[in-house]
Each structure stands twice: as structure tokens, then as C-alpha cells.
C-alpha positions in Angstrom: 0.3 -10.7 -6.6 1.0 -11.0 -10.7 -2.3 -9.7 -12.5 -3.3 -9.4 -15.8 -3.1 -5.6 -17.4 -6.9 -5.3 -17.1 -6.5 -5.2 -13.1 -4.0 -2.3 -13.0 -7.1 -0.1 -14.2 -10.2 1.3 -12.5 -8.7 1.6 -8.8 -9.7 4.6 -6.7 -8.9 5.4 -3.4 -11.7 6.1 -0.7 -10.6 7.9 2.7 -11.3 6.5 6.0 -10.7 7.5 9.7 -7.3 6.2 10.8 -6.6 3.1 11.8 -10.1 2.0 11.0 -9.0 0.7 6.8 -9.2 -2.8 7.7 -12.1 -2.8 9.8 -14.0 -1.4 7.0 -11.8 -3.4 4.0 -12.9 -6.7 6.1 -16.5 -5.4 6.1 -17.0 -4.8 3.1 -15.0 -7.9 2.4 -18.2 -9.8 4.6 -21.1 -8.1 3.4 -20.8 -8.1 -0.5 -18.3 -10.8 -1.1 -16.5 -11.4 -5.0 -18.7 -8.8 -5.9 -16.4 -6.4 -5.4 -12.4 -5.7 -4.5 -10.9 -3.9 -2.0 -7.4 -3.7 -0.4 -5.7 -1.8 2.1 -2.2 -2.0 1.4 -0.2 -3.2 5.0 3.6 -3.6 5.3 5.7 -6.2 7.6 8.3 -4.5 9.6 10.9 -5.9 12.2 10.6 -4.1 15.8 13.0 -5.1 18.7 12.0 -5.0 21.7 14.5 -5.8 24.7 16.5 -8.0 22.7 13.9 -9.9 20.9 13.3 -9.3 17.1 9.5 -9.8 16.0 7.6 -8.9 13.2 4.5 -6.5 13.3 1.9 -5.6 10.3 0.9 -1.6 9.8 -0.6 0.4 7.5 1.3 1.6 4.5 -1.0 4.2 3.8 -3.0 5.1 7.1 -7.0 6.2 6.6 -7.1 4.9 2.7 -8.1 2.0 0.9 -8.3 1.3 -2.5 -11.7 -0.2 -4.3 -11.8 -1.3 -8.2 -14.1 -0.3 -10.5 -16.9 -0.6 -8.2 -16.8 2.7 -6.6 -20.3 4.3 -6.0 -21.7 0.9 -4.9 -18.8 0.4 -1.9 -19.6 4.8 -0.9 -22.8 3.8 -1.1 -22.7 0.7 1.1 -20.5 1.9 3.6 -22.8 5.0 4.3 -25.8 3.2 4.2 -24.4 0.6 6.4 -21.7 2.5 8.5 -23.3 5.8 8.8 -21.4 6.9 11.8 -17.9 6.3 10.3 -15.6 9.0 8.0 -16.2 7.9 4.6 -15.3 10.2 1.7 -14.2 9.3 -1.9 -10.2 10.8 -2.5 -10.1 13.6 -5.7 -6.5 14.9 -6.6 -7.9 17.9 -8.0 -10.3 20.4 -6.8 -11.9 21.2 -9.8 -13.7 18.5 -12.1 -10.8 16.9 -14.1 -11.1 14.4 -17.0 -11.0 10.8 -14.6 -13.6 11.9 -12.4 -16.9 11.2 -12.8 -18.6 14.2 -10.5 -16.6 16.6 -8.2 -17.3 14.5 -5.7 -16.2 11.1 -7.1 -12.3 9.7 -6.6 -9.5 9.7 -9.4 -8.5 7.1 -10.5 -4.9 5.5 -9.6 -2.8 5.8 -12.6 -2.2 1.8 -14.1 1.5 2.1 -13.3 1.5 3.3 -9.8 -1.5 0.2 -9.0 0.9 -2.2 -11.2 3.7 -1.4 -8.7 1.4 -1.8 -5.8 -0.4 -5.1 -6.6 3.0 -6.7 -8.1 5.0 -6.3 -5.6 2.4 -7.0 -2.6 0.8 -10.1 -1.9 -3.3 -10.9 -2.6 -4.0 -9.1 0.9 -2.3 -6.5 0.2 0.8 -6.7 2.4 4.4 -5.8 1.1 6.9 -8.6 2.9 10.2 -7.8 4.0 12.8 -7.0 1.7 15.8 -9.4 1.9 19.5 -7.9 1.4 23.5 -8.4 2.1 26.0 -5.5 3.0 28.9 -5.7 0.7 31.8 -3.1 1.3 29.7 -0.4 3.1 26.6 -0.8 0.4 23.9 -2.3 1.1 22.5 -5.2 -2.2 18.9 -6.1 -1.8 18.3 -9.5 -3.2 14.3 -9.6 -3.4 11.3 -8.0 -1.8 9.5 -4.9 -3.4 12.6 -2.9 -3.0 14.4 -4.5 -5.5 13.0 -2.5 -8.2 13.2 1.1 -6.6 17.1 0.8 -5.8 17.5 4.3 -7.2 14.3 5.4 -5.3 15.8 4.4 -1.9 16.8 7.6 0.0 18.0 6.0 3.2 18.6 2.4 5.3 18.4 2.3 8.6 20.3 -1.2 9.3 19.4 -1.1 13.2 15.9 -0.4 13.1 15.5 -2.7 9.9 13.8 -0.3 7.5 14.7 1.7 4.6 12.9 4.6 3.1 11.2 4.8 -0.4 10.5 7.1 -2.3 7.4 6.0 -4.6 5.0 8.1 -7.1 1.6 7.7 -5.9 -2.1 10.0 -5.8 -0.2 12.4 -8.4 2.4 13.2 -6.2 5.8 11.5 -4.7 5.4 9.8 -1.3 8.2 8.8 1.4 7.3 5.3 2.4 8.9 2.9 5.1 9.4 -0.5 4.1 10.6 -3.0 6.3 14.4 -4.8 5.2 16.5 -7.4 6.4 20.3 -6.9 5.9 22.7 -9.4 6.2 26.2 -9.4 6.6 27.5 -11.2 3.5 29.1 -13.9 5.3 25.8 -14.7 6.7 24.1 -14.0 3.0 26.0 -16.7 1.6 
């Protein structure tokens, strides 16, 4: 999802109940339309089950979505709306920092962490697999949205098809799952 540098900025993050982001992402999605986006960023992964190899969509942050620029109108909705669901706006700090608009109001995402979100994810949101060959013991991703974060990678689980990130993210540095398929190089080439 390549954007403009204008659409890295004004993104905040609202908290919902987990496992209920996309509900209210497609809800809000139904009920006010272009006027206003939202995502709730999903990841693909690669489960076996018995033998058989199928992909599945989760969460990549469970219980948050993010909103831009439109902020106070989606709280607003949402608790006019969907009164009996968990709805509260995300502030890094406890005190009233510089970003925020009231104590109550979210942060903002910093440009580069949201550029690194919506680059490497697609217009829904959803980081695809990673795509890689094992060379000599090491592991060479090819493409996907690990490409970029190969000194960020802190481990690859080649049975279980998924490699653990490390990304910078609400002011602080999150270990993230992403889902990668290796290839033995015969089988890259």
C-alpha cells in the first residue's frame, strides 16, 4: 500500500475488546463510508494441520485499530452507536504530552512507524507472507515486509513457518510474528 507522505501523518490508535477490531473496523467502515479511514492491521500465517499446509488471517495487534485524522468523530460514533462495547482512545503517556489534544485523547503514531505499517501491508491492512531460500544454514528473504527488517529478525522458526520481528511501535519496541515461507534453494531457483 504505497502512499503519499501526507498519509503517514495523523494516525492514532483506539483500543477495542479483543478479537472484536474488525467487527468494529467493518462498522465503521458501513456506517460512515470515505468519510473516514480505519485499519486493523491482520497478518497471513501458514498453520499445518495433519499434514495439510493452509493459510489463516489474525490479528497483528489484537484489541487496537488505527483511525486517521478523524479521531473524535470515529470515539464519538462508536459510543454513540456501540455503547455496550470497550471503546477507549490509546495515550503513551499519562500526563498531557505535546501530540495529544486532551488527557484523554490518543497519540499520535509517529510518520515512520505508520510508513512501515501501510508500505509494507496491503490496502486492508494485511501483511502477506514473506518469501525466502535457505542458503548454507542462513535463511535470504527475497520479498514480503521482512525484507527490510533483516537486522530486526530475532528468530525463524522454519517448521512452523514464522519468524519473529522486532519492530518500534506506540513508543516502545514490539516482538511481532510474521508469517514466512522458506525454500530450500534448489526449490527457490
Amino acid at each position: 500500500m504505497k502512499k503519499d507522505e501526507s498519509n503517514y501523518k495523523n494516525w492514532f490508535v483506539i483500543h477495542v475488546k479483543t478479537g472484536r477490531e474488525f467487527f468494529i473496523r467493518d462498522y465503521i467502515e458501513k456506517n460512515m463510508g470515505e468519510y473516514v479511514k480505519v485499519l486493523a492491521f491482520s497478518r497471513e500465517l501458514i498453520f499445518c494441520r495433519q499434514g495439510d499446509f493452509f493459510k489463516v488471517n489474525s490479528s497483528l495487534f489484537p484489541g487496537y485499530f488505527f483511525v486517521h485524522q478523524k479521531t473524535k468523530q470515529v470515539i464519538d460514533f462508536l459510543r454513540t452507536y456501540l455503547a455496550s462495547e470497550y471503546i477507549k482512545p490509546v495515550c503513551f503517556k499519562q500526563k498531557k504530552c505535546k501530540i495529544c489534544f486532551t488527557q484523554t485523547s490518543p497519540c499520535m503514531v509517529y510518520e515512520h512507524e505508520m510508513k512501515y505499517l501501510l508500505d509494507n501491508s496491503d490496502s486492508h491492512g494485511l501483511f502477506r507472507l514473506s518469501a525466502g531460500y535457505e542458503s548454507e544454514g542462513e535463511v535470504v528473504i527475497t520479498n514480503g515486509p521482512i525484507k527490510d527488517l533483516y537486522k530486526n529478525i530475532l528468530w525463524i522458526n522454519r517448521k512452523k513457518k514464522k519468524a519473529c520481528v522486532e519492530i518500534e511501535l506506540f513508543r516502545r519496541k514490539l516482538k511481532v510474528n510474521l508469517g514466512i515461507d522458506v525454500f530450500r534453494k534448489q526449490e527457490a531457483v
